[in-house]
N, CA, C and O atoms as a GROMACS GRO file, in nm:
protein
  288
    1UNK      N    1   0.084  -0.116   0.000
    1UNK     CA    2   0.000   0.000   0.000
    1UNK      C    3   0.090   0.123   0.000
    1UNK      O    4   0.207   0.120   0.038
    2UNK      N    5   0.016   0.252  -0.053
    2UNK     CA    6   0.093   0.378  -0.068
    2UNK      C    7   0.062   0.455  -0.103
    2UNK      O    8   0.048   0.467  -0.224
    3UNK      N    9   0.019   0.587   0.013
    3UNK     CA   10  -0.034   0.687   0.016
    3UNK      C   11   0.029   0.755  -0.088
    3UNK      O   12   0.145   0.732  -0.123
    4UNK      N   13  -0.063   0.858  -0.148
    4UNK     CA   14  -0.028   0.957  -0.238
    4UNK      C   15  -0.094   1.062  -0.246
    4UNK      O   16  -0.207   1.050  -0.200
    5UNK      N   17  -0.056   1.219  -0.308
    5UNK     CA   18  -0.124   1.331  -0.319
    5UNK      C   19  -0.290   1.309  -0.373
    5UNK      O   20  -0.319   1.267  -0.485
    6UNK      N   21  -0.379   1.343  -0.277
    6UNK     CA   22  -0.523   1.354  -0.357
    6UNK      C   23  -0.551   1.471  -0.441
    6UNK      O   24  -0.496   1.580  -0.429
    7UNK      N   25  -0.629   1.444  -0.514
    7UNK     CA   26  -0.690   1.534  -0.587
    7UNK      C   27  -0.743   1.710  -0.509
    7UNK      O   28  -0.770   1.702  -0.390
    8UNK      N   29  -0.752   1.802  -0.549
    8UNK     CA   30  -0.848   1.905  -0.451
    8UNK      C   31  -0.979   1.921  -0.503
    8UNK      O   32  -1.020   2.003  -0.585
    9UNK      N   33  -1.032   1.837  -0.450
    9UNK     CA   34  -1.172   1.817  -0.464
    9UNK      C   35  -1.253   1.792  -0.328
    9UNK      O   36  -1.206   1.711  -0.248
   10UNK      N   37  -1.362   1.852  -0.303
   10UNK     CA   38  -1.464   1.820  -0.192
   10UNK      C   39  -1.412   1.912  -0.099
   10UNK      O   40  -1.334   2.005  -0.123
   11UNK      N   41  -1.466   1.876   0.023
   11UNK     CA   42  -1.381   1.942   0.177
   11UNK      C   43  -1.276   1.872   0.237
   11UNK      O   44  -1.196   1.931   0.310
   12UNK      N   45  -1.266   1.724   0.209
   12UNK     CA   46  -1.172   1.612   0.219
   12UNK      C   47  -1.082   1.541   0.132
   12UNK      O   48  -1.133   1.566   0.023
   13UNK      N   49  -1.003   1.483   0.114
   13UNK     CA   50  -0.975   1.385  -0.045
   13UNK      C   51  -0.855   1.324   0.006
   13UNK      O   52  -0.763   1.402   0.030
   14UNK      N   53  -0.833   1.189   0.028
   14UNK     CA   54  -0.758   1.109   0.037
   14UNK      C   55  -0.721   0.965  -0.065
   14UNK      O   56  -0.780   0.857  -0.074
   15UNK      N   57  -0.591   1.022  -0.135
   15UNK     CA   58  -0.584   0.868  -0.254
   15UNK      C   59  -0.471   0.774  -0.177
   15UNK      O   60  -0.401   0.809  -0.082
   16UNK      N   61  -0.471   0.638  -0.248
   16UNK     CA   62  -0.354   0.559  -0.238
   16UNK      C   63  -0.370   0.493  -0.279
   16UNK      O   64  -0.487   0.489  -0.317
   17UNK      N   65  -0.282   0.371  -0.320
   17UNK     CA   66  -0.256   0.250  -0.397
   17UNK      C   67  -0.265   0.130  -0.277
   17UNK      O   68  -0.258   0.136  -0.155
   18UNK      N   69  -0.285   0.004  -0.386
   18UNK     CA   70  -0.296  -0.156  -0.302
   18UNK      C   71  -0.231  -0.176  -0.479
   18UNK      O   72  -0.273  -0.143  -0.590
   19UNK      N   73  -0.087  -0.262  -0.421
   19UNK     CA   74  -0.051  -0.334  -0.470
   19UNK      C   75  -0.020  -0.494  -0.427
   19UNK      O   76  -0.006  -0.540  -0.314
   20UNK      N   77  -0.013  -0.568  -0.573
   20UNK     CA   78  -0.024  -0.760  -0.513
   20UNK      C   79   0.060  -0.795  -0.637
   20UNK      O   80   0.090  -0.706  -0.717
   21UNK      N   81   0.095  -0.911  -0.653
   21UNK     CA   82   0.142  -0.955  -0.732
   21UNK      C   83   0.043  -1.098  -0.765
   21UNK      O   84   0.038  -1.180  -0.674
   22UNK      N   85  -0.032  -1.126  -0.889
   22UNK     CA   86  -0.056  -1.232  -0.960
   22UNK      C   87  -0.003  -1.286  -1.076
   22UNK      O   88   0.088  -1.231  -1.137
   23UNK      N   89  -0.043  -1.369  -1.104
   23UNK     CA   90   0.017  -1.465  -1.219
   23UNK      C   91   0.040  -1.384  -1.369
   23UNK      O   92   0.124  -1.397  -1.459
   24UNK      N   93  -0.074  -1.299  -1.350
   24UNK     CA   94  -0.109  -1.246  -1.512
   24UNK      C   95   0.013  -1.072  -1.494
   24UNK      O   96   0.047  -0.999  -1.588
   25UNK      N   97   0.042  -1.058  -1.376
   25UNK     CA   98   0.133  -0.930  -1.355
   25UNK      C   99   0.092  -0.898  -1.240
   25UNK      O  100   0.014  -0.966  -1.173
   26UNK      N  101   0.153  -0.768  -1.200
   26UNK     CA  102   0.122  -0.695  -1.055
   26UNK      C  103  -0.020  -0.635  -1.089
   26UNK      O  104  -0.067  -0.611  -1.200
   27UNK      N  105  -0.064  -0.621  -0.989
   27UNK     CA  106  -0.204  -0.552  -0.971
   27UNK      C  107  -0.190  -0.464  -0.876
   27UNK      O  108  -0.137  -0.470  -0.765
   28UNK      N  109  -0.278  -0.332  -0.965
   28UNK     CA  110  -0.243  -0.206  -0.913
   28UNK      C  111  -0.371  -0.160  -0.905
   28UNK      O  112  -0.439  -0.166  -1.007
   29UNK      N  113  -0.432  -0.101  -0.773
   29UNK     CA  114  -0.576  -0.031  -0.750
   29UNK      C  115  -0.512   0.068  -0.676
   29UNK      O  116  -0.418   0.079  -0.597
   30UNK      N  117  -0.622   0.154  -0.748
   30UNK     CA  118  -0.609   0.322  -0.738
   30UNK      C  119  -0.702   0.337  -0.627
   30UNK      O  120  -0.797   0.264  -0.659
   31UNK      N  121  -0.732   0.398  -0.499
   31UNK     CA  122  -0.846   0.454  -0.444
   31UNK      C  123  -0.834   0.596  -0.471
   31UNK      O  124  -0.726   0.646  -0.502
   32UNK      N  125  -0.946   0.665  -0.460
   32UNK     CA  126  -0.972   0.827  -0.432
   32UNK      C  127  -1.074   0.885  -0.340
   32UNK      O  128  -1.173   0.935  -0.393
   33UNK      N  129  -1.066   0.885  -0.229
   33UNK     CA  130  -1.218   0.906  -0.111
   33UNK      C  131  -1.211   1.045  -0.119
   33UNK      O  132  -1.115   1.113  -0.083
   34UNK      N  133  -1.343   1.096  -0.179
   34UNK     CA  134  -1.369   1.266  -0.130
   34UNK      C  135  -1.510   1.270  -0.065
   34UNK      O  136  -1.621   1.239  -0.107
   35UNK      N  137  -1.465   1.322   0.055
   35UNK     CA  138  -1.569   1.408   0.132
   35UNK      C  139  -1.616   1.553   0.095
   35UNK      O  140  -1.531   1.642   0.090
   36UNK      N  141  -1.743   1.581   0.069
   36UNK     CA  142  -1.815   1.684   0.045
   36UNK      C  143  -1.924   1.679   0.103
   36UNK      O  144  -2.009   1.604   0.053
   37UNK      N  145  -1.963   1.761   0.236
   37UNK     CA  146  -2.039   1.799   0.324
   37UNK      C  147  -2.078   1.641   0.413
   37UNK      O  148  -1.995   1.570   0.470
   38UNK      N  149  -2.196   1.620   0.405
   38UNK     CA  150  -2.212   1.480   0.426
   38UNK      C  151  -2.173   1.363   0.336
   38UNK      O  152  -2.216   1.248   0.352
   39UNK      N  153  -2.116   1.388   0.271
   39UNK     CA  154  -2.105   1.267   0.141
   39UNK      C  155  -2.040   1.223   0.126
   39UNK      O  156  -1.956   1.308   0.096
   40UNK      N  157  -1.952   1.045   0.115
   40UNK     CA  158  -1.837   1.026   0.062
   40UNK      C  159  -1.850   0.978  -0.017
   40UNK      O  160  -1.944   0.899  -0.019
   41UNK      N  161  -1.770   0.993  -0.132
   41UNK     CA  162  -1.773   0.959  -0.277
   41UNK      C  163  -1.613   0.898  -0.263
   41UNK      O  164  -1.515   0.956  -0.218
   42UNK      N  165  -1.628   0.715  -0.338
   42UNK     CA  166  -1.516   0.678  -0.348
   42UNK      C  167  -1.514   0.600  -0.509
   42UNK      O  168  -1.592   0.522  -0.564
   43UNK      N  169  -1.357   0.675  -0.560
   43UNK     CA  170  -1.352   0.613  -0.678
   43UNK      C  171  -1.242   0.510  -0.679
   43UNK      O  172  -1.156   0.495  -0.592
   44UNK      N  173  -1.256   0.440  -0.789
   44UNK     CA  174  -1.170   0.314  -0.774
   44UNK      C  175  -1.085   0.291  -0.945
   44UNK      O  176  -1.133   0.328  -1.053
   45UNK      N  177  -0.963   0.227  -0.927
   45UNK     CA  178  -0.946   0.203  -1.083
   45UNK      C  179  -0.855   0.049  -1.046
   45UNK      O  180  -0.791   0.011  -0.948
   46UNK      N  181  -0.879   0.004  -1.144
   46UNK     CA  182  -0.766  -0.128  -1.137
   46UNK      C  183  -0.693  -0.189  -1.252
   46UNK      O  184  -0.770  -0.220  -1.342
   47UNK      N  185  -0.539  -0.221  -1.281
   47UNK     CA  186  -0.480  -0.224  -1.396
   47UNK      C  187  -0.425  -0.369  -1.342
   47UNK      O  188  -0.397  -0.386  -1.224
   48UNK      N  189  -0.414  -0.460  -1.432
   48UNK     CA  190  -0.288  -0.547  -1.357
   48UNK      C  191  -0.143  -0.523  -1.515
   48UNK      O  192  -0.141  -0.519  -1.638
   49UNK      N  193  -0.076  -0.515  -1.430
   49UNK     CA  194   0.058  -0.487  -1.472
   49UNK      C  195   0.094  -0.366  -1.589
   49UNK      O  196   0.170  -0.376  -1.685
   50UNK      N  197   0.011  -0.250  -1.547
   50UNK     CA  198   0.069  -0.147  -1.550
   50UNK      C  199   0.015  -0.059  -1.431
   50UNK      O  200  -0.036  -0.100  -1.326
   51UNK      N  201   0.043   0.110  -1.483
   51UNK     CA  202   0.014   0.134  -1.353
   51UNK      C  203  -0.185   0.232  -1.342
   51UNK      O  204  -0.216   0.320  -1.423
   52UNK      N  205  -0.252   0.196  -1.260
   52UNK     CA  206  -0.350   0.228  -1.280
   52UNK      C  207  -0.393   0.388  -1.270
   52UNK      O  208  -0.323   0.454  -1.194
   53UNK      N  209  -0.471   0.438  -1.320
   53UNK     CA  210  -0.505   0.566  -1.340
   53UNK      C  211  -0.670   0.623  -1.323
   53UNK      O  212  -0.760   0.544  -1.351
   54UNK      N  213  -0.689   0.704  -1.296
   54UNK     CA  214  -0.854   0.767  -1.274
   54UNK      C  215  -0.837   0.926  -1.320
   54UNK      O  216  -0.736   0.973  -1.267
   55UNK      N  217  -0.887   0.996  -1.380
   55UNK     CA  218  -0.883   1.175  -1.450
   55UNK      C  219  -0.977   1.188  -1.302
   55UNK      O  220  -1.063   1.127  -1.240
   56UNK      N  221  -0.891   1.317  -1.295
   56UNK     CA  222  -0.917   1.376  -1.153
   56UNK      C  223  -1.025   1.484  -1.218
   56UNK      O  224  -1.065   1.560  -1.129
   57UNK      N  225  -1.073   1.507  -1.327
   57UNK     CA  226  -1.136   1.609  -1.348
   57UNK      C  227  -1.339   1.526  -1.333
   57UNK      O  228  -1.437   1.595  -1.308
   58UNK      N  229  -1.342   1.423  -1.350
   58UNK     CA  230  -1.482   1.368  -1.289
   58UNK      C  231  -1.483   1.424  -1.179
   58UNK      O  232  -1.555   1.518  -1.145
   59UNK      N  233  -1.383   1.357  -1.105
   59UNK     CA  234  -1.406   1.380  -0.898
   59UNK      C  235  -1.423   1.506  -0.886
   59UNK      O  236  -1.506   1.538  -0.801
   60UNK      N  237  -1.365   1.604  -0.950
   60UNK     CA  238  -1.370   1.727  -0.899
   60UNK      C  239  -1.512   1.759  -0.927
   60UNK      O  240  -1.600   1.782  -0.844
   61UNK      N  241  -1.521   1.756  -1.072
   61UNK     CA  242  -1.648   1.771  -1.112
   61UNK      C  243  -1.807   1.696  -1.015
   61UNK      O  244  -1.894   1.776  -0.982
   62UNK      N  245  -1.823   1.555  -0.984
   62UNK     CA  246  -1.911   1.524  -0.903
   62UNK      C  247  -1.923   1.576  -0.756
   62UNK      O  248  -2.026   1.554  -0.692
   63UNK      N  249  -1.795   1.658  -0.690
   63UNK     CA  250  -1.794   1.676  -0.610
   63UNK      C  251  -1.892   1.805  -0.580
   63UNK      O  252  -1.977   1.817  -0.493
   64UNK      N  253  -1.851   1.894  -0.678
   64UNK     CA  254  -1.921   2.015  -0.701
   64UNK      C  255  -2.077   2.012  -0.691
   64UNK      O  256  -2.141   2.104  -0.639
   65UNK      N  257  -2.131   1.902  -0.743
   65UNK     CA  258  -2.226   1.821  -0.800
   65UNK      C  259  -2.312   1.828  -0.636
   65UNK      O  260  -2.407   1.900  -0.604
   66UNK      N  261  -2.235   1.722  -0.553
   66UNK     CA  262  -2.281   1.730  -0.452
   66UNK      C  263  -2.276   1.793  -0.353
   66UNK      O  264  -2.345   1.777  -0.252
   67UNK      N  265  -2.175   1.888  -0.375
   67UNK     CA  266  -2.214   2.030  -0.288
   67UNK      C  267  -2.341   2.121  -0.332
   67UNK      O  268  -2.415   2.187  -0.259
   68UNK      N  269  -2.343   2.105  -0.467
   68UNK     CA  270  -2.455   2.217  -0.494
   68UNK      C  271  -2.628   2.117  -0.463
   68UNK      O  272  -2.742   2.163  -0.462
   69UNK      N  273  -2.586   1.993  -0.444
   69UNK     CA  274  -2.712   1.934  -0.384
   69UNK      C  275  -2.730   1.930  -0.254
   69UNK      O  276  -2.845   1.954  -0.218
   70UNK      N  277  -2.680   1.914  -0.200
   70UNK     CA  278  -2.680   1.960  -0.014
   70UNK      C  279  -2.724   2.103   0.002
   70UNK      O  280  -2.826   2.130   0.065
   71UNK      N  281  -2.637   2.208  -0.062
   71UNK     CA  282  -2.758   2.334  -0.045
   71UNK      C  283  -2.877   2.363  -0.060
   71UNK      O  284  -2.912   2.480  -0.046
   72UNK      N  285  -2.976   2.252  -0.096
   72UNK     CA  286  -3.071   2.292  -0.203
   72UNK      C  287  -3.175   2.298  -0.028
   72UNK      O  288  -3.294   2.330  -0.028
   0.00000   0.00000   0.00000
């Protein structure tokens, strides 16, 4: 496992990796947890044997999403 810079998205945002090794290559999962008001929104990606990736511009974007729904 291995923490890494999150995205700036929400009021919260915490990413990191889970790495393993299987037969077919290493396996690499991405997490991304953002908190926005009451909400946690968690994204996920998974590659085996390269390295996995998620566009930070969704998260930011849904986050917004659910801030402007909590005000309503």
């Amino acid at each position: 496992m291995q923490t890494q810079k999150a995205p700036k998205a929400g009021d919260e945002a915490v990413q990191f990796r889970e790495y393993a090794p299987t037969e077919q290559g290493r396996r690499d999962q991405l997490f991304v947890i953002v908190r926005t008001g009451n909400v946690i929104a968690t994204y996920e990606s998974l590659d085996i044997g390269r390295t996995s990736t998620f566009p930070t511009e969704p998260i930011t974007r849904q986050a917004e999403r659910l801030r402007d729904a909590q005000s309503k």
